[in-house]
VEXKEVO-867046 format. One record per residue (C-alpha): residue number from 1; residue in one letter; x, y, z. Coordinates in Angstrom, 2 decimals, padded with zeros to 5 digits, always signed. Example, Ala and Ser with C-alpha at 12.3 -4.5 7.8 and 13.67 -1.06 7.14 Angstrom:
BEGIN
+-----+-----+---------+---------+---------+
:   n : res :      xx :      yy :      zz :
+-----+-----+---------+---------+---------+
:   1 :   A : +012.30 : -004.50 : +007.80 :
:   2 :   S : +013.67 : -001.06 : +007.14 :
+-----+-----+---------+---------+---------+
//
This chain:
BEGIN
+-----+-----+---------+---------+---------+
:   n : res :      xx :      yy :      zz :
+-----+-----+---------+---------+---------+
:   1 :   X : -002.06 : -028.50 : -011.26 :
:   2 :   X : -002.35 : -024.99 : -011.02 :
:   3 :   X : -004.88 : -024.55 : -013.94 :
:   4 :   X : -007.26 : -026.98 : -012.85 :
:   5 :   X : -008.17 : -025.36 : -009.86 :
:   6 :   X : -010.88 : -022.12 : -010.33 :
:   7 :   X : -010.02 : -018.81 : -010.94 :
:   8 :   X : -011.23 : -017.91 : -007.31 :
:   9 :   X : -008.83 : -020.49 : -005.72 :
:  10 :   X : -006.07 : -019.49 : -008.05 :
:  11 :   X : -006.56 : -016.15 : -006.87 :
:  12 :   X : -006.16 : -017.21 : -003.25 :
:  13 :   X : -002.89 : -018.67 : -004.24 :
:  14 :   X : -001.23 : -016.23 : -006.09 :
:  15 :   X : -002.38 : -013.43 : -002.99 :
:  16 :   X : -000.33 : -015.57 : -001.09 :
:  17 :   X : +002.97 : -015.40 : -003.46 :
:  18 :   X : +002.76 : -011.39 : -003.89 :
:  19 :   X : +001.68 : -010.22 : -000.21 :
:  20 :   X : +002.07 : -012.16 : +002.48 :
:  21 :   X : +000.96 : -009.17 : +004.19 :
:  22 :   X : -002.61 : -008.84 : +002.77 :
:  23 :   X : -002.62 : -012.85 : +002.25 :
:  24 :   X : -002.94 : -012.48 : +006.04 :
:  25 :   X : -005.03 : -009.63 : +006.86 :
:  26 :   X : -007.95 : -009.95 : +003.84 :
:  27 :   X : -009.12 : -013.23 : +004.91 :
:  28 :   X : -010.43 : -011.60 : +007.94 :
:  29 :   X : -013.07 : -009.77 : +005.82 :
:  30 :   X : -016.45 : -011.27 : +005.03 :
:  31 :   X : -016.93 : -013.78 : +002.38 :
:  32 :   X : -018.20 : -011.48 : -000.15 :
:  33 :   X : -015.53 : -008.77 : +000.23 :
:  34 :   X : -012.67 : -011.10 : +000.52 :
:  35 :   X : -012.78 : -012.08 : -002.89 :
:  36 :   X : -013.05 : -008.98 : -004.45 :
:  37 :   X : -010.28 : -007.07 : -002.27 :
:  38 :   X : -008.08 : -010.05 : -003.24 :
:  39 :   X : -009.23 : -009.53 : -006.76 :
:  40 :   X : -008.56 : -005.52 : -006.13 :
:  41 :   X : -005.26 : -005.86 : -004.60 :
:  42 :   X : -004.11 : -007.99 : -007.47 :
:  43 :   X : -005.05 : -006.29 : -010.11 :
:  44 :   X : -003.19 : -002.92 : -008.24 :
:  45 :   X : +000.01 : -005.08 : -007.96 :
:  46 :   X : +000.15 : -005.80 : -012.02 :
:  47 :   X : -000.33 : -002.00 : -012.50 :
:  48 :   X : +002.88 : -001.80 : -009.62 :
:  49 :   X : +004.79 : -005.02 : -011.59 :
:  50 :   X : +004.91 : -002.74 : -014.88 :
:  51 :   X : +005.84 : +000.82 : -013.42 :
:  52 :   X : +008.95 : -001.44 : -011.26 :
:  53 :   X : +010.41 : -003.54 : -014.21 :
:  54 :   X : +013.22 : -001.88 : -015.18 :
:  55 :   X : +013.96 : -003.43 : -018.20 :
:  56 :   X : +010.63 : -001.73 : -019.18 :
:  57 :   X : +011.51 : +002.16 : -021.26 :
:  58 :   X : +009.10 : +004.71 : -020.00 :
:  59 :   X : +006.96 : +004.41 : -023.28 :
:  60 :   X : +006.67 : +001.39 : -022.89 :
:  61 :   X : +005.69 : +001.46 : -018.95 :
:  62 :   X : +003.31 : +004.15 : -019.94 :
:  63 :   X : +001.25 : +002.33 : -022.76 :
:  64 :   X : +000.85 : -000.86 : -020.76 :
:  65 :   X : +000.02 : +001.07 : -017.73 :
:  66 :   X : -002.25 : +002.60 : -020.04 :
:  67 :   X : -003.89 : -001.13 : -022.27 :
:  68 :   X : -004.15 : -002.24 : -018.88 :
:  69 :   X : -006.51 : +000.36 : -017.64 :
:  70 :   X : -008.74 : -000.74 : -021.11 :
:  71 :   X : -008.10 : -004.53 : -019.95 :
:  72 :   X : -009.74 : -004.12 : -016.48 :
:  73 :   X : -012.63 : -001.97 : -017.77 :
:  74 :   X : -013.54 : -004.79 : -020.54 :
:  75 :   X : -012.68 : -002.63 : -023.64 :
:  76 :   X : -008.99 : -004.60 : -024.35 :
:  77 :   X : -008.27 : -008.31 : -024.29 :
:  78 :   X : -006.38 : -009.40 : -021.47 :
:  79 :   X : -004.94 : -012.64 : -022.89 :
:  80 :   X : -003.24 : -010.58 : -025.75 :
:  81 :   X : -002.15 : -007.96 : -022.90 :
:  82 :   X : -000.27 : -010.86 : -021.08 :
:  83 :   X : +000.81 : -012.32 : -023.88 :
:  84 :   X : +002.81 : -009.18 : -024.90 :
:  85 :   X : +003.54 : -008.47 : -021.38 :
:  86 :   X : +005.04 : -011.94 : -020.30 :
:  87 :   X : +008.26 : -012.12 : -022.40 :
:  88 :   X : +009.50 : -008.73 : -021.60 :
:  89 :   X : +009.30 : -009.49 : -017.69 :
:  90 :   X : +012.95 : -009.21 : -016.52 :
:  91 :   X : +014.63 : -012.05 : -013.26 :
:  92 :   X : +014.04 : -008.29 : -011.80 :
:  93 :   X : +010.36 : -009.07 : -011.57 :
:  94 :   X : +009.30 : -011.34 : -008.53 :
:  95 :   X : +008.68 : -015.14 : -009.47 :
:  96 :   X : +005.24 : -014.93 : -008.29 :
:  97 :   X : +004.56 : -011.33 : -010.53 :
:  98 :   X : +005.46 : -012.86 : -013.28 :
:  99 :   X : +002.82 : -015.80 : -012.63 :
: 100 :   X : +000.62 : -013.11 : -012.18 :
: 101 :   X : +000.80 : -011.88 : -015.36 :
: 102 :   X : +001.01 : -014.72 : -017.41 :
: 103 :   X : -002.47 : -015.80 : -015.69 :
: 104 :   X : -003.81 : -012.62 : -015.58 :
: 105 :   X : -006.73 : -013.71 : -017.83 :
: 106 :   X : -007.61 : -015.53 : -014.56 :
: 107 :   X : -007.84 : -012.55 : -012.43 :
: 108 :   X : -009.85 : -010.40 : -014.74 :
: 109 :   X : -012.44 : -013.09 : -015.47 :
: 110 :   X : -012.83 : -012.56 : -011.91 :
: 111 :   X : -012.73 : -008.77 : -011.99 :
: 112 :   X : -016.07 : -008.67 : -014.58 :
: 113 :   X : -017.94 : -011.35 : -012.61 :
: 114 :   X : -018.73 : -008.55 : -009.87 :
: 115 :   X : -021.26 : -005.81 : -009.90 :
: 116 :   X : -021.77 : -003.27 : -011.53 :
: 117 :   X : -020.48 : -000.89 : -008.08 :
: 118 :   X : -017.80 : -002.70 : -007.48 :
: 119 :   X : -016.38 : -002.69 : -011.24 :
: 120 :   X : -016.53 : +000.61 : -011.03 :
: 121 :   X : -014.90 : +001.10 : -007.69 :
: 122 :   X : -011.79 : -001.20 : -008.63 :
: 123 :   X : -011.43 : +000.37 : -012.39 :
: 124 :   X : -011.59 : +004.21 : -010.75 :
: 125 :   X : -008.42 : +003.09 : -008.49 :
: 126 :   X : -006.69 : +000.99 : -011.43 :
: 127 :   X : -006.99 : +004.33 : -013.63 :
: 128 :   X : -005.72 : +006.96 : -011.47 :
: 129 :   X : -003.02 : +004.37 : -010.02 :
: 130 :   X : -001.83 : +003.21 : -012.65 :
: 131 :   X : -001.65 : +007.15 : -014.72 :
: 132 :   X : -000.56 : +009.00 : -011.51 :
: 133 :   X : +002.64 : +006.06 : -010.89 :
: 134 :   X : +003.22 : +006.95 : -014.64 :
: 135 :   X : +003.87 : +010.66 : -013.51 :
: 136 :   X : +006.42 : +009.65 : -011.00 :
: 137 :   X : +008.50 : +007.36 : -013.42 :
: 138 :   X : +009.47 : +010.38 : -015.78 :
: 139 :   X : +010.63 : +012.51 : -012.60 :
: 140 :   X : +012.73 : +009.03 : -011.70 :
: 141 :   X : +016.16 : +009.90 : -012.80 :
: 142 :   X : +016.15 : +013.26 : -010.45 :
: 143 :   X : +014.74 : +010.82 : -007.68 :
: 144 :   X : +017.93 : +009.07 : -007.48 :
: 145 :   X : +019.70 : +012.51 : -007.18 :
: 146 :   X : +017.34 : +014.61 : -004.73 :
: 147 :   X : +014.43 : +012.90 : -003.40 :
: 148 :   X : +011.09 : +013.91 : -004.52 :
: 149 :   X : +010.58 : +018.15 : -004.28 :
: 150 :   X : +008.87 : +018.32 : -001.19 :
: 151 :   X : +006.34 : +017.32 : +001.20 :
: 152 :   X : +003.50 : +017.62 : -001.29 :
: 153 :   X : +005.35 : +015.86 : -004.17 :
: 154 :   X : +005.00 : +012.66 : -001.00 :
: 155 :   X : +001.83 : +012.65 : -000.53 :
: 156 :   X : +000.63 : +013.35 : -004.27 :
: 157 :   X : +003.05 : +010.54 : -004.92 :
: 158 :   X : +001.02 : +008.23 : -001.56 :
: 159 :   X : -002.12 : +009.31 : -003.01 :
: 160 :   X : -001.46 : +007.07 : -006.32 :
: 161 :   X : -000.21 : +004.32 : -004.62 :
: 162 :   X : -001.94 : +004.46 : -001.30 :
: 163 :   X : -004.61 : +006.87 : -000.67 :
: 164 :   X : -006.70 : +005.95 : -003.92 :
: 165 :   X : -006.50 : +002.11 : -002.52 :
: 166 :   X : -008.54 : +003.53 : +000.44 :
: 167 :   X : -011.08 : +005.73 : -001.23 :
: 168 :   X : -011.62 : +002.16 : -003.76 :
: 169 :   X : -012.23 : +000.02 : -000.16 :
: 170 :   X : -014.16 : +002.58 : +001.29 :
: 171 :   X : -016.51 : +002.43 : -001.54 :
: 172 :   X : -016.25 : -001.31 : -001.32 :
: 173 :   X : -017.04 : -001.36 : +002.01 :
: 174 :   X : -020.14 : +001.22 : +001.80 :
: 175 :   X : -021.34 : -000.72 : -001.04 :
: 176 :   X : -021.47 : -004.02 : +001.54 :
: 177 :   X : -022.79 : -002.48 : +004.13 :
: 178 :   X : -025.44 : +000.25 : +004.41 :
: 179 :   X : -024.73 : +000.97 : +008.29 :
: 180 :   X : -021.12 : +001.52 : +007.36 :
: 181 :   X : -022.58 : +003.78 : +004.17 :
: 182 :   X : -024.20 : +006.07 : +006.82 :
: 183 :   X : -020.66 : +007.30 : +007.16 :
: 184 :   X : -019.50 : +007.15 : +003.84 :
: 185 :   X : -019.00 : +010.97 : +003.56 :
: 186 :   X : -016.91 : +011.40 : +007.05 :
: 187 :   X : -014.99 : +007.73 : +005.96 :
: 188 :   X : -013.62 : +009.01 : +002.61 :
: 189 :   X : -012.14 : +012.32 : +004.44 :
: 190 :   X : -010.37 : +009.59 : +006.19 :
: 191 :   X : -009.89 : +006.78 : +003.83 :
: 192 :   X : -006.78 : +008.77 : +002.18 :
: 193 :   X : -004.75 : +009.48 : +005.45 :
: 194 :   X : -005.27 : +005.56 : +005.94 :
: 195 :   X : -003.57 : +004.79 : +002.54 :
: 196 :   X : -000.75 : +007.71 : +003.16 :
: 197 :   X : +000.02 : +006.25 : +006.90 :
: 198 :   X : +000.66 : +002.67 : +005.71 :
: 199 :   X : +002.71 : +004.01 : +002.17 :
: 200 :   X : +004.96 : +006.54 : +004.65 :
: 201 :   X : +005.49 : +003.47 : +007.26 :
: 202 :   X : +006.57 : +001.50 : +003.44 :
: 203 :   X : +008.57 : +004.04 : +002.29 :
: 204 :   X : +010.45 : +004.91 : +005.50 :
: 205 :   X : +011.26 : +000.88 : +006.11 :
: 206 :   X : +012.18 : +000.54 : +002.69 :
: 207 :   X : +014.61 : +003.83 : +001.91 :
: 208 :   X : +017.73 : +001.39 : +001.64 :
: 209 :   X : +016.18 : -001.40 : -000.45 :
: 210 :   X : +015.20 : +001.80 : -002.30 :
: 211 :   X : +018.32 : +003.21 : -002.70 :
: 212 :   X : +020.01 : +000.59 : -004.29 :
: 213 :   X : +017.17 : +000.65 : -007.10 :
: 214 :   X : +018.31 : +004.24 : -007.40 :
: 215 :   X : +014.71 : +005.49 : -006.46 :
: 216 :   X : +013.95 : +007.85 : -003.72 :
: 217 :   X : +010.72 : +008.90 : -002.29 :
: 218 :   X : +011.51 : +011.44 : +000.53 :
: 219 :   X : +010.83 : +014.96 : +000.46 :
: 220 :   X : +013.88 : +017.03 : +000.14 :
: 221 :   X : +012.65 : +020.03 : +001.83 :
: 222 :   X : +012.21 : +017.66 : +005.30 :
: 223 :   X : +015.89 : +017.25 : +005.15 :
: 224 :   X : +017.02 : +020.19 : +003.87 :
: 225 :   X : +014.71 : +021.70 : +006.98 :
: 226 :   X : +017.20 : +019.78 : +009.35 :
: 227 :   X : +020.20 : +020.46 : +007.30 :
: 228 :   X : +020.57 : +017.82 : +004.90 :
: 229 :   X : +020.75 : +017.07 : +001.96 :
: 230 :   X : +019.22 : +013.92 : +000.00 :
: 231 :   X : +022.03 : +013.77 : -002.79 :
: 232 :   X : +024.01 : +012.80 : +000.07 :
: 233 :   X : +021.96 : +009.99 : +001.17 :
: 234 :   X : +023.95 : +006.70 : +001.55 :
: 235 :   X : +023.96 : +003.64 : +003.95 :
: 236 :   X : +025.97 : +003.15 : +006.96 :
: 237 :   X : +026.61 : +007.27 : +006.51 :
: 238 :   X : +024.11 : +008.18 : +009.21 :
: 239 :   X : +024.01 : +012.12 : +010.62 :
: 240 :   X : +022.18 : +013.33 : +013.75 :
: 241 :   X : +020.64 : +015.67 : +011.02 :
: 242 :   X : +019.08 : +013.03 : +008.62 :
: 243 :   X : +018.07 : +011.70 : +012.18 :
: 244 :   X : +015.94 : +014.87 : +012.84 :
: 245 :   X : +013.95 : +014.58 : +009.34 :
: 246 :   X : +013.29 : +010.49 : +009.77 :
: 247 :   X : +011.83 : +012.27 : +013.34 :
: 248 :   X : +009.74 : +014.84 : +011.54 :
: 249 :   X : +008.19 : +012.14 : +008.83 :
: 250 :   X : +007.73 : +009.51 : +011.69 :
: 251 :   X : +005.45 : +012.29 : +012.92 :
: 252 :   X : +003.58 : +012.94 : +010.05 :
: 253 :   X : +003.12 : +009.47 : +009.92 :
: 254 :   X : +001.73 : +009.22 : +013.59 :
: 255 :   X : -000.51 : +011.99 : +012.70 :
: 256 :   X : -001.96 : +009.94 : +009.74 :
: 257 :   X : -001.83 : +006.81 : +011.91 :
: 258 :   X : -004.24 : +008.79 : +014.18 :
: 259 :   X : -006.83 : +009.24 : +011.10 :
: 260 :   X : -006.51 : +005.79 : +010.46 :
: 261 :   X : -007.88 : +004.95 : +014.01 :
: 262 :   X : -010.60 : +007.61 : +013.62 :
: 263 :   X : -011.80 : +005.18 : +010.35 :
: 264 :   X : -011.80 : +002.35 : +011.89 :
: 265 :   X : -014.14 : +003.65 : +015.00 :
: 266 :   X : -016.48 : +004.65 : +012.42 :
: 267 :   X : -016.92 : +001.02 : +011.10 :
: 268 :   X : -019.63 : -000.40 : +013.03 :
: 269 :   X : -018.10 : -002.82 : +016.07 :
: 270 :   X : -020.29 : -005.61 : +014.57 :
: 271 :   X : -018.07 : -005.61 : +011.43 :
: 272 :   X : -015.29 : -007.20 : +013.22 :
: 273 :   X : -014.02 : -008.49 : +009.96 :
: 274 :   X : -013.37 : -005.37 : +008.63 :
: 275 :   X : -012.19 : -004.18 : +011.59 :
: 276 :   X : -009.83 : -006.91 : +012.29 :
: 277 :   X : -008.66 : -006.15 : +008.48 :
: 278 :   X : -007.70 : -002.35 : +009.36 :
: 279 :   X : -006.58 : -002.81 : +012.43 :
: 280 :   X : -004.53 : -005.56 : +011.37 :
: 281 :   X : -002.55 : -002.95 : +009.02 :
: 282 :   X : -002.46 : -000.32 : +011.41 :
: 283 :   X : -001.04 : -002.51 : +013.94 :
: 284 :   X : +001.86 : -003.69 : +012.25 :
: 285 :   X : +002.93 : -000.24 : +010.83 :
: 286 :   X : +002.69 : +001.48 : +014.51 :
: 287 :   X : +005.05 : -001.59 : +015.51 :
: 288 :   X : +007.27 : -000.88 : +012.53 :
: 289 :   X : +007.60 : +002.61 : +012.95 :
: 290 :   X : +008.22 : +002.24 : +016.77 :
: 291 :   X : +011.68 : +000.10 : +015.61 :
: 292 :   X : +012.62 : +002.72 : +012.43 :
: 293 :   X : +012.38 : +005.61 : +016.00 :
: 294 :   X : +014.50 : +003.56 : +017.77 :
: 295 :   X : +017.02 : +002.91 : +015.16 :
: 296 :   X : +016.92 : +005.66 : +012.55 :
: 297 :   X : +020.58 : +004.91 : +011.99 :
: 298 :   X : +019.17 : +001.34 : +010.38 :
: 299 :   X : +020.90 : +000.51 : +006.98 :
: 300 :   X : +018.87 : -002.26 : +005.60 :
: 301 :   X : +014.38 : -002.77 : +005.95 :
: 302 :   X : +015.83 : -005.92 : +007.64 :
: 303 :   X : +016.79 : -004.41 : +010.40 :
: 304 :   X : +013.37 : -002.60 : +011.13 :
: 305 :   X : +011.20 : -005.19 : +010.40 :
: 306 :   X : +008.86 : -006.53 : +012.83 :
: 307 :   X : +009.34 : -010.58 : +014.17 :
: 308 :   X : +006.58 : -013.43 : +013.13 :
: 309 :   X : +006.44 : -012.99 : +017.51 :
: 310 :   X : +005.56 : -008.97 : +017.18 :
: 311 :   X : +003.30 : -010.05 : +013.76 :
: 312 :   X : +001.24 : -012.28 : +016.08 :
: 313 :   X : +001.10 : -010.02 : +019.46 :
: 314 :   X : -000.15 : -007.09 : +017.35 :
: 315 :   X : -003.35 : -009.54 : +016.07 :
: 316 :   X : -004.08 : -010.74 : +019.13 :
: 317 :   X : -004.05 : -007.31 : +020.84 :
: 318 :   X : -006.43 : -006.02 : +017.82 :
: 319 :   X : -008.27 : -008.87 : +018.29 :
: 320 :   X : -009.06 : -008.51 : +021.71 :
: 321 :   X : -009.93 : -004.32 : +021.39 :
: 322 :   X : -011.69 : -005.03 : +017.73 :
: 323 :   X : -015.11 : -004.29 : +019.08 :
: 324 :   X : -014.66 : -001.90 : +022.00 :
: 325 :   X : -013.77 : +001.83 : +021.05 :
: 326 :   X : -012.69 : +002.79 : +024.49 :
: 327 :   X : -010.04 : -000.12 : +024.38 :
: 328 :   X : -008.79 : +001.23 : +020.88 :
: 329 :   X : -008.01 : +004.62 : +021.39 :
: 330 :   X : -006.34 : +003.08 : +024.82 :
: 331 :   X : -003.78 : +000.47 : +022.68 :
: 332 :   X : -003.11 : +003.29 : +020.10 :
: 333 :   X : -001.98 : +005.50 : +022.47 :
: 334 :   X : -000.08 : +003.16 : +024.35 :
: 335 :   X : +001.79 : +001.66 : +021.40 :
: 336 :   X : +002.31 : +005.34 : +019.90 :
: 337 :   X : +003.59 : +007.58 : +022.98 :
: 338 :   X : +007.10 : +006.75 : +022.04 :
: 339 :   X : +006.93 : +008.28 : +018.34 :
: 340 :   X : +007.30 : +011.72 : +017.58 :
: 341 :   X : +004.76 : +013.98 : +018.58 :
: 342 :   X : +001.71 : +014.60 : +015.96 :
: 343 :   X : +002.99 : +017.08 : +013.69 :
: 344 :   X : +000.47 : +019.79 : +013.83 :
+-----+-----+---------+---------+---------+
//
């Protein structure tokens, strides 16, 4: 059944498999965005499916991370890329990746349908994605063990995952619209705090699930600052001074929370689809950082994560301030004044 519908509703379906997140929030953007954020977000989760299969060696991660940048730019075959792919997929991989890859062809017919802009915008973000995750894997061994280095070695690692997603939609967005283009320069300052705020909100909810992939993604030197130390991070093991760093990053968070806002003001109120579509995000990480705060002691995402009540209340809150910048700025302040102070 599947194959007989397009590649545009197939698309639709699979969204819905891999994100029910973003299955949720990109239908809120206009018709001719939709589609290709869809097509975007996809093509950034096959380039996410190879770095996490771990039955995958690092050479091998690294040249399909690699074809697949040539796949999406039009210069490799995608049906022999999924083909080769496909069969080394481990019960590791998600049901729904795997479908993704095995009807990848699918997604990149879509991917070279779109303009010339656009193709260039998704295959800039594929590239530095997919080579800057590649980075990360080889340093994945002393994850387990410490952490990543530091502060920086976070938000380099956010800016692969994260940040470059919101440079790719800003330029997606500017493309659409030439009143939002007006502030493409001040947008793109922003666009990478965006990315970072949702990846820290990810990576703080997920540091268990984490864990027991042996893969860590929080900056020793936080800890250390407060007087512990990563290689003795474990579950149900919680310390008043693992406490204080959760505090610190939950602020750094807030502060990139904050930019997010700023971004979103600069989108003209008429564009309440793209609005809605930030402000959907942004409202469900405030709400999810506002539970890791009140529980830092949590020992499994479940825990932390927000209700199908809390998902709803957050939209229809966004909805009702999506146009009014006054009312904005009042709901993120309200729903933030509990979190740690901005870190200056």
């Amino acid at each position: 059944m599947i194959q007989q519908i397009s590649d545009e509703a197939y698309q639709s379906h699979i969204l819905q498999g891999v994100s029910r997140t973003f299955a949720l929030t990109i239908p809120q953007l206009p018709s001719p965005l939709c589609t290709v954020v869809s097509n975007a977000y996809l093509l950034c989760r096959i380039a996410d499916t190879i770095e996490d299969e771990p039955h995958l060696t690092l050479t091998q991660k690294k040249q399909f991370s690699q074809e697949f940048i040539h796949v999406v730019t039009g210069d490799s075959r995608s049906d022999l890329f999924s083909q080769a792919l496909f069969p080394l997929l481990s019960n590791d991989t998600l049901v729904a990746e795997r479908e993704l890859i095995f009807n990848m062809p699918r997604v990149i017919r879509l991917t070279h349908s779109y303009t010339t802009q656009q193709r260039h915008a998704i295959s800039r973000c594929v590239r530095i994605m997919a080579t800057g995750m590649g980075r990360f894997q080889h340093n994945q061994h002393d994850n387990t063990i410490t952490g990543l280095k530091n502060q920086l070695e976070m938000d380099r690692y956010c800016y692969y995952v994260a940040g470059v997603v919101g440079e790719m939609l800003t330029d997606l967005f500017c493309d659409y619209s030439p009143l939002i283009a007006r502030h493409q320069e001040s947008l793109q300052k922003l666009a990478v705090s965006f990315g970072q705020a949702l990846q820290m909100t990810n990576i703080l909810k997920d540091i268990w699930e984490d864990y027991h992939r042996g893969v860590c993604w929080l900056p020793g030197d936080v800890f250390a600052s407060k007087g512990f130390d990563l290689r003795n991070l474990s579950p149900n093991h919680y310390t008043p001074a693992f406490g204080a760093g959760l505090a610190e990053l939950i602020g750094n968070t807030h502060k990139h929370l904050h930019n997010a806002l700023r971004y979103i003001i600069l989108i003209p109120p008429d564009e309440t689809g793209i609005r809605r579509f930030c402000l959907w995000a942004v409202s469900m990480a405030i709400l999810t950082l506002r539970r890791i705060n009140k529980r830092r002691d949590f020992c499994t995402g479940q825990q932390v994560k927000i209700s199908r009540k809390q998902v709803k209340t957050a939209i229809l809150v966004s909805n009702l301030c999506t146009r009014n910048d006054t009312c904005l700025r009042l709901m993120f302040y309200l729903l933030t004044r509990t979190l740690p102070p901005i870190q200056k």
